[in-house]
C-alpha positions in Angstrom: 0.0 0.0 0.0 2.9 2.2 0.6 4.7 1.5 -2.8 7.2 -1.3 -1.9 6.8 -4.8 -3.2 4.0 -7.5 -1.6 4.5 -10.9 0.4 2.2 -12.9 -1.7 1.7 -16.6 -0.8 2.7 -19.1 -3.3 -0.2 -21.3 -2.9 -2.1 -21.8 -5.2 -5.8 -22.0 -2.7 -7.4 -24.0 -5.8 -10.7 -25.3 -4.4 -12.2 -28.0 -4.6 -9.3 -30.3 -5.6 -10.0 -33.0 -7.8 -8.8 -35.6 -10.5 -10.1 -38.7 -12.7 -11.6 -40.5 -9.5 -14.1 -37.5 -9.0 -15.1 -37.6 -12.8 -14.9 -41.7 -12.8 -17.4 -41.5 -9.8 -20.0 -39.1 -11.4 -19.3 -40.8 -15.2 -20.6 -44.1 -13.0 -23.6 -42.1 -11.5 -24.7 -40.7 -14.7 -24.4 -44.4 -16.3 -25.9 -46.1 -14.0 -29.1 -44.4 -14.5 -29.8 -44.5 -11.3 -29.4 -41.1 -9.9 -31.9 -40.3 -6.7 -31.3 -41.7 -3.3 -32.7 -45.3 -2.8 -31.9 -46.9 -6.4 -28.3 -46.3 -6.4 -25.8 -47.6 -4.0 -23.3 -44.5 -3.8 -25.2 -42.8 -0.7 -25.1 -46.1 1.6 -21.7 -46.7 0.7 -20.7 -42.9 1.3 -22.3 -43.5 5.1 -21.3 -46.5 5.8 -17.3 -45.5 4.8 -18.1 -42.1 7.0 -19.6 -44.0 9.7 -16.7 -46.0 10.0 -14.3 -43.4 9.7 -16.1 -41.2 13.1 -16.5 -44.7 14.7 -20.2 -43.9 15.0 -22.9 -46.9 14.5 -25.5 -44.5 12.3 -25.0 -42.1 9.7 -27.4 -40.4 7.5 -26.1 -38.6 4.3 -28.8 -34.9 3.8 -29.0 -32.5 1.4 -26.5 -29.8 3.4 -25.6 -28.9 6.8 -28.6 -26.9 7.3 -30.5 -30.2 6.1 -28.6 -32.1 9.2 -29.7 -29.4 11.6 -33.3 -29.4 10.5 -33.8 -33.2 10.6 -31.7 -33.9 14.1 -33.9 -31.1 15.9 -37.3 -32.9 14.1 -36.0 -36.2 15.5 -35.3 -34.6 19.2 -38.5 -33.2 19.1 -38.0 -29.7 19.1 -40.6 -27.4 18.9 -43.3 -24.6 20.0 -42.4 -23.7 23.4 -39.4 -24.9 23.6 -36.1 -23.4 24.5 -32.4 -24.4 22.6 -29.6 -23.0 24.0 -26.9 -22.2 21.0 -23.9 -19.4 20.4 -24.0 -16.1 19.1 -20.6 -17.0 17.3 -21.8 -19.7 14.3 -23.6 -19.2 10.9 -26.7 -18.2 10.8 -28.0 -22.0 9.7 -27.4 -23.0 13.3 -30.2 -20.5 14.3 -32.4 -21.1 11.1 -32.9 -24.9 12.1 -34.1 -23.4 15.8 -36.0 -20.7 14.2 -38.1 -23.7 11.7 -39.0 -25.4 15.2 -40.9 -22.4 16.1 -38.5 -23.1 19.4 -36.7 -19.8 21.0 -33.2 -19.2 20.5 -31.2 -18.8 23.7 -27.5 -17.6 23.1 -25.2 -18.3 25.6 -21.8 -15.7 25.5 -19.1 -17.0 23.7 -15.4 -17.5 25.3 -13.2 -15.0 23.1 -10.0 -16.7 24.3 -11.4 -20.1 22.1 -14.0 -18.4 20.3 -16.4 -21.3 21.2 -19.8 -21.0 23.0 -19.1 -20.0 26.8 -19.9 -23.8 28.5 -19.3 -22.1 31.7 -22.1 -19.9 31.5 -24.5 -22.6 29.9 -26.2 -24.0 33.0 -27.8 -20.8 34.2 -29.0 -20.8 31.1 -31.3 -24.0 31.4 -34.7 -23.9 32.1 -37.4 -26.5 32.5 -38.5 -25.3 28.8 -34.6 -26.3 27.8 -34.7 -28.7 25.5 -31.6 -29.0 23.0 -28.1 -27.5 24.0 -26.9 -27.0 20.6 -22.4 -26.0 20.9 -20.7 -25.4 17.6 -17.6 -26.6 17.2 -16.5 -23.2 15.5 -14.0 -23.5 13.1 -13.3 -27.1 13.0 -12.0 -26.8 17.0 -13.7 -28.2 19.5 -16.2 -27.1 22.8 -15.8 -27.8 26.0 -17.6 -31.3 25.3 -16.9 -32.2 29.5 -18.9 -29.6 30.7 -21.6 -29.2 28.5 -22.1 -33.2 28.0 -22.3 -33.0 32.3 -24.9 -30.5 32.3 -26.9 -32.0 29.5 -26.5 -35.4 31.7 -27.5 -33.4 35.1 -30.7 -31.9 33.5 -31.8 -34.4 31.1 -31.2 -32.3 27.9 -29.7 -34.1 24.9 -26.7 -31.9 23.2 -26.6 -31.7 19.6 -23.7 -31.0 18.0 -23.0 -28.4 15.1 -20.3 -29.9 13.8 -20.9 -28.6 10.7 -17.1 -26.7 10.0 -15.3 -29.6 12.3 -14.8 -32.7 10.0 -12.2 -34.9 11.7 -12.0 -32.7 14.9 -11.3 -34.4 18.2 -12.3 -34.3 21.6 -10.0 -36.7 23.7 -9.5 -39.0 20.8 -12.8 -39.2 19.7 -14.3 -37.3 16.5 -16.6 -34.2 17.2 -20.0 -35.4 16.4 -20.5 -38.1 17.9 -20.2 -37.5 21.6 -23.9 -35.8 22.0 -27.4 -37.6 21.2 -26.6 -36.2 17.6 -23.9 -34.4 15.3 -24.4 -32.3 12.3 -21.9 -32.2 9.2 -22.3 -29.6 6.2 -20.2 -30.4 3.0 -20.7 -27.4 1.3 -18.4 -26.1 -1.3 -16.2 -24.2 1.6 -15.6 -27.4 3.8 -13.1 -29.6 4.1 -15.1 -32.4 2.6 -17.0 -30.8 -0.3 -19.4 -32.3 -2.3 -20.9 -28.6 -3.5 -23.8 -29.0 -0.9 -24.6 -32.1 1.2 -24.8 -32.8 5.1 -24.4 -36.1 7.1 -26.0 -36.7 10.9 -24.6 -38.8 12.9 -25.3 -40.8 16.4 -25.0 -44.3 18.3 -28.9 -44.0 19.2 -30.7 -46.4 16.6 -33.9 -44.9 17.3 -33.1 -41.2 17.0 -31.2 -42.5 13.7 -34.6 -43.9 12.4 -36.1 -41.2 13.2 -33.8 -38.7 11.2 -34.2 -41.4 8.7 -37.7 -41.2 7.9 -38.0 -37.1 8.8 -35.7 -36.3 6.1 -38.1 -38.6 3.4 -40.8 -37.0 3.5 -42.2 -39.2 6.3 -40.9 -42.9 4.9 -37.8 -44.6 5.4 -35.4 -44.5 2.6 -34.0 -48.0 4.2 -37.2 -49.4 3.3 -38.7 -50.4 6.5 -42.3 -49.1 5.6 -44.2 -51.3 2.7 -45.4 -49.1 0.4 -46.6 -45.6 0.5 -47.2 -45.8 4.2 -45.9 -42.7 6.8 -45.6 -43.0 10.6 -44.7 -39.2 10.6 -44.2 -35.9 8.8 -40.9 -35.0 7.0 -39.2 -33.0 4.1 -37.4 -34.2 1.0 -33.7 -33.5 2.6 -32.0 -36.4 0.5 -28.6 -36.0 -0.9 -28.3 -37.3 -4.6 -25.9 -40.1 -5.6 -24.1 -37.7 -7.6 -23.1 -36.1 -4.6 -22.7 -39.5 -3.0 -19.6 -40.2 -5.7 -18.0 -37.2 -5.3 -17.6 -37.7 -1.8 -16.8 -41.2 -1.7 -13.7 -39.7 -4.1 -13.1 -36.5 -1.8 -12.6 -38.6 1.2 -9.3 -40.2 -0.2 -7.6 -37.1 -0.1 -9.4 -35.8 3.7 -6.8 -37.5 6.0 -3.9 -36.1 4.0 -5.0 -32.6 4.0 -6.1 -32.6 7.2 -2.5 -33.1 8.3 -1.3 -30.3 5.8 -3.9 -27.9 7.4 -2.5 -29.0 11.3 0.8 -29.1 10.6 0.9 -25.2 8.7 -2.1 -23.8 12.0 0.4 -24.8 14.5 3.0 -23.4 13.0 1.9 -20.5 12.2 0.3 -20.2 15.6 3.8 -20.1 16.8 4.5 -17.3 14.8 2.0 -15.1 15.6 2.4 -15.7 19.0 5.5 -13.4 18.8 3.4 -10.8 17.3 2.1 -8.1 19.9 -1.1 -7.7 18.9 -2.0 -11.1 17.5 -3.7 -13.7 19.7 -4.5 -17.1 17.9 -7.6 -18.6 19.2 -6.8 -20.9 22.3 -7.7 -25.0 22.0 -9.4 -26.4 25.3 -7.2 -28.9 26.9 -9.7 -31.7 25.8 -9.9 -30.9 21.3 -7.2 -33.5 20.7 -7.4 -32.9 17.0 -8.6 -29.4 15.3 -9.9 -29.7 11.9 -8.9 -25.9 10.8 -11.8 -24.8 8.8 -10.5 -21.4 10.1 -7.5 -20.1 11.4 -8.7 -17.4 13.4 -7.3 -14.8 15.5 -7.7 -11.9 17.4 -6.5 -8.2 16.3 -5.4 -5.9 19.1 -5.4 -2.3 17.3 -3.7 -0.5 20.1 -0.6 -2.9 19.3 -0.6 -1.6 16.1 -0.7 1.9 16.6 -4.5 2.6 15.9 -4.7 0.9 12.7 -8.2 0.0 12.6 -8.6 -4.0 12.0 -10.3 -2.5 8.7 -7.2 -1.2 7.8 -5.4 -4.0 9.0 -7.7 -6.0 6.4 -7.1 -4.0 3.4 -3.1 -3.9 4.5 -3.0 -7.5 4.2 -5.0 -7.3 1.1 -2.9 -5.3 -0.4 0.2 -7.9 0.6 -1.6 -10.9 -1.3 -2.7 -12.4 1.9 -6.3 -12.7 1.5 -8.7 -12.4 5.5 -11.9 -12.0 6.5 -13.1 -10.0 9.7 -15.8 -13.1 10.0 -19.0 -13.2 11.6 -21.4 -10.2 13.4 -23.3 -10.8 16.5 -25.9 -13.1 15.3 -27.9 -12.5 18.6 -28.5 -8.9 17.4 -29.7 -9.5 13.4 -32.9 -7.9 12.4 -34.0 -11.4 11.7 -33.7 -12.6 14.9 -36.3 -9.7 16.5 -38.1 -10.2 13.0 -39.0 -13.9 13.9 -39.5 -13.9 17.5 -41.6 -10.8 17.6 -44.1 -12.2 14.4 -47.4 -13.0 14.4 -46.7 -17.1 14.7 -44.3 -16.5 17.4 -46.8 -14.0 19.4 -49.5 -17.1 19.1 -47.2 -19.5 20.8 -44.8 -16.9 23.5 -46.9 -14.8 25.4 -46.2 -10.6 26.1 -44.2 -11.6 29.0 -42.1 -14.6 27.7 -40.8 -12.3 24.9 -40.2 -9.7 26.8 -38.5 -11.4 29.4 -35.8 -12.8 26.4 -35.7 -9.5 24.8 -34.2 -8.8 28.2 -31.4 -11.5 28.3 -30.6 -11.3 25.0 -26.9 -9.9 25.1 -24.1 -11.4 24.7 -20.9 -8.8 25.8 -18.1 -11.0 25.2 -19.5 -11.8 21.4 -19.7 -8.1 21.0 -16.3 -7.5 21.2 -15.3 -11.4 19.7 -16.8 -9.9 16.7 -14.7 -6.4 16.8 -11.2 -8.0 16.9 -11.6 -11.7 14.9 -9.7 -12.1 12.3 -9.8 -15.1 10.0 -7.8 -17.3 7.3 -9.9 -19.9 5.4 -8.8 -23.8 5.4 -7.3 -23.2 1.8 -4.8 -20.8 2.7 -3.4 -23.7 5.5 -3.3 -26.3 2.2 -0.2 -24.1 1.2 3.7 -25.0 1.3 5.2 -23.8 4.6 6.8 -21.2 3.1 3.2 -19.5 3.1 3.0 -19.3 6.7 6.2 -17.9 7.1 5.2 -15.1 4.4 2.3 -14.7 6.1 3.6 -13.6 9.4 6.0 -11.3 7.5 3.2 -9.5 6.1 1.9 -9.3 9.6 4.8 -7.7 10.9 5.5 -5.7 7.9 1.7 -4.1 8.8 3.3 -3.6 12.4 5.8 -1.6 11.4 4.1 0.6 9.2 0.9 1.2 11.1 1.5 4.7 11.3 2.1 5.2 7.9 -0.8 3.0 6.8 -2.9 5.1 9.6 -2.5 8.4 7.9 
């Protein structure tokens, strides 16, 4: 920005990667003739290889992420009058599939040192209309699974997992997901397993899995359980195809091996920024054994860098070839949220009181300033050579000592 010459990374941050084996599988598809979920075979051989891999008993292969959420809370029963206890820090799908449920949304702080969902501050949260806590496991890391699995377990509240951005994450050894009644997986074009769009849920409880089963069929069980055109309950059409089906089955050849690349260049680079006044690289809880990087995120301190506004800071590393993102806004405070829970349908089910009394607790102060000062780096940019992290970090630095210049 000042005239001299830029970092720039020498990764390429091509996405989605792909060969022959991804055109073989949807070649096979097409060929086949059998395209839809329930004649082909790619979808129950995509879950069964994805089951086995999160060493879960059950998975079910849906349309997206969102799909995931919208089925596991069907299957958990959510609904009018009920209460789900979920972050102000995650995409707004996470509240959408609350929102669906005609359920209330209650956001719990987040932890700016993780950027995960406070678990601390969870249990005054819980009343006897609780009936989901929902974490997300933001950015592929992991919640505090201990605490929030203890206070599900004390009040008799099943915890559904959002693990929509955390595809091989860990908590002490075992893969995030699958530790709650349920976990939610999105393979949108972003993730780390991409299949365009396409969701997974997962859990070890064979009833909640039929459940999900038949919600996401309209009503009938794609496993073929029912004879016939019969229902034993209400659904949607939340199927993923068998195109999709291939391409995963082809993408999830390469998942282990980038999943190391991404590890291997986030802790490194968290080492380097660590020597960086100013930079604070979002903290692991002592229990995520294995963080999936979606995200590398951190947290800008502009006083460290003389005043240069984390805008600034933004268009500084721009201008260095080091593409960033300032990530999300408080989701507790979008118009939509107000929009929903003060409507008509909402008025019919909450009364004056109930709405008023969330209006109340609705804040989230920690969030508020989580969302001033984050600062992120998307899973691509960790697929690079090593070389990029290290060029990253000097752009960071080279921002540093500038600021003042960049300020004016």
């Amino acid at each position: 920005m000042l005239g001299g010459p830029a970092v720039k990374l020498e990764g390429t941050r091509k996405w989605p990667i792909y060969d022959g084996s991804e055109e073989q599988a949807l070649v096979d598809v097409l060929r086949s003739g059998k395209w839809g979920r329930g004649s082909g075979q790619m979808v129950l051989r995509f879950e069964s290889k994805y089951a086995s891999l999160m060493g879960v008993k059950h998975c079910l292969a849906t349309a997206n992420g969102t799909s995931a959420l919208l089925t596991s809370m069907a299957a958990l029963e959510v609904g009018p009058g009920d209460e789900v206890i979920l972050p102000p820090y995650t995409f707004v799908a996470t509240l959408n599939a609350v929102l669906e449920r005609h359920a209330l949304p209650v956001f719990v702080d987040s932890d700016r040192k993780s950027f995960q969902i406070d678990a601390k501050k969870v249990e005054a949260a819980v009343t006897p209309r609780t009936r989901v806590i929902m974490p997300v496991h933001m950015a592929g890391a992991a919640a505090d699974m201990d605490t929030l699995l203890a206070i599900g377990a004390k009040h008799k509240v099943p915890v559904l997992e959002d693990a929509c951005q955390a595809v091989m994450g860990e908590w002490r050894g075992k893969k995030l997901g699958t530790l709650g009644a349920l976990g939610c997986f999105s393979f949108q074009a972003s993730k780390n397993l991409n299949s365009g769009e396409g969701g997974a849920v997962m859990t070890n409880d064979e009833s909640l899995f039929y459940r999900c089963s038949h919600f996401h069929s309209n009503g009938r069980s794609p496993h073929k359980v029912d004879p016939g055109f019969t229902y034993t309950g209400h659904g949607l059409n939340l199927r993923l195809t068998e195109f999709q089906g291939g391409l995963l089955l082809a993408q999830l050849a390469r998942l282990e091996a980038q999943s190391r690349t991404r590890e291997q260049n986030a802790d490194y680079l968290a080492g380097l920024f660590r020597e960086i006044p100013g930079i604070a690289p979002s903290q692991q809880y002592e229990g995520c054994t294995r963080n999936a990087w979606h995200l590398f995120m951190f947290r800008y301190d502009a006083a460290k860098f003389g005043g240069l506004t984390r805008a600034q800071f933004l268009k500084a590393l721009a201008a260095e070839g080091v593409p960033a993102s300032s990530g999300y806004t408080p989701l507790n405070k979008e118009p939509l949220v107000k929009n929903v829970v003060l409507s008509r349908g909402y008025k019919k089910i909450y009364s004056e009181g109930e709405l008023k009394a969330w209006d109340e607790k609705n804040h989230c102060p920690e969030n508020d300033k989580l969302c001033q000062e984050a600062v992120w780096f998307t899973q691509t940019t960790l697929l690079g050579p090593r070389t990029d992290m290290d060029r990253i970090a000097t752009a960071v630095r080279k921002i540093q000592r500038f600021a003042k210049e960049l300020k004016a």
